[in-house]
C-alpha positions in Angstrom: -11.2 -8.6 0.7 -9.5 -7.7 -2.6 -8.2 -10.7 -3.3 -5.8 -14.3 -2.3 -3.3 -15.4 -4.1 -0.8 -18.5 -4.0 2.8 -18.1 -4.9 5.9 -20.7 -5.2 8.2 -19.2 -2.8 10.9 -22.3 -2.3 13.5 -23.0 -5.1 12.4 -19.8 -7.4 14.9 -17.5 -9.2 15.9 -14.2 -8.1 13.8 -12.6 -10.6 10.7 -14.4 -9.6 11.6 -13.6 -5.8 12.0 -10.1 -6.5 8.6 -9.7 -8.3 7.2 -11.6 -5.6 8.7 -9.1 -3.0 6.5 -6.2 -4.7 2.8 -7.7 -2.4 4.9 -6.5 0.6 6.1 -2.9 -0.3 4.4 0.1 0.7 2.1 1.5 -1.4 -0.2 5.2 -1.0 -3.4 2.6 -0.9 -4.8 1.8 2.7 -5.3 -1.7 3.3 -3.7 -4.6 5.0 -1.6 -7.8 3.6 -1.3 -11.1 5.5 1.6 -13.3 3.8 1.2 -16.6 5.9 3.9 -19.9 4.1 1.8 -22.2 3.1 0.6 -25.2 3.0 1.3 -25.9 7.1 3.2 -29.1 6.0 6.4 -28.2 4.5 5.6 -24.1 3.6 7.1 -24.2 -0.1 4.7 -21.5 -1.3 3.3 -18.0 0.5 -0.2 -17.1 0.2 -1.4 -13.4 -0.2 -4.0 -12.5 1.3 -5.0 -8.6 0.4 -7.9 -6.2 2.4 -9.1 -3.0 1.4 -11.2 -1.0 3.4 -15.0 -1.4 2.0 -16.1 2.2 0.6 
């Protein structure tokens, strides 16, 4: 696993929505990203999960 991040996704500015958009785009790197809402409660934030194949 490369790595997890935690990202406000309710109430946030275009600007921040649009840089947040970028964990989703394809890129020439094979791997997979999960991008669950979180927490299960009320989902005001999206967590990134991100997996690279180990070497």
């Amino acid at each position: 696993m490369e790595g997890i991040h935690i990202l406000p996704g309710e109430g946030q500015p275009p600007k921040v929505r649009q840089r947040n958009l970028a964990w989703i785009l394809l890129t020439p790197e094979e791997g997979l990203t999960l991008v669950p809402c979180w927490p299960p409660e009320n989902n005001t934030h999206r967590l990134i999960v991100v997996a690279r194949p180990a070497p």
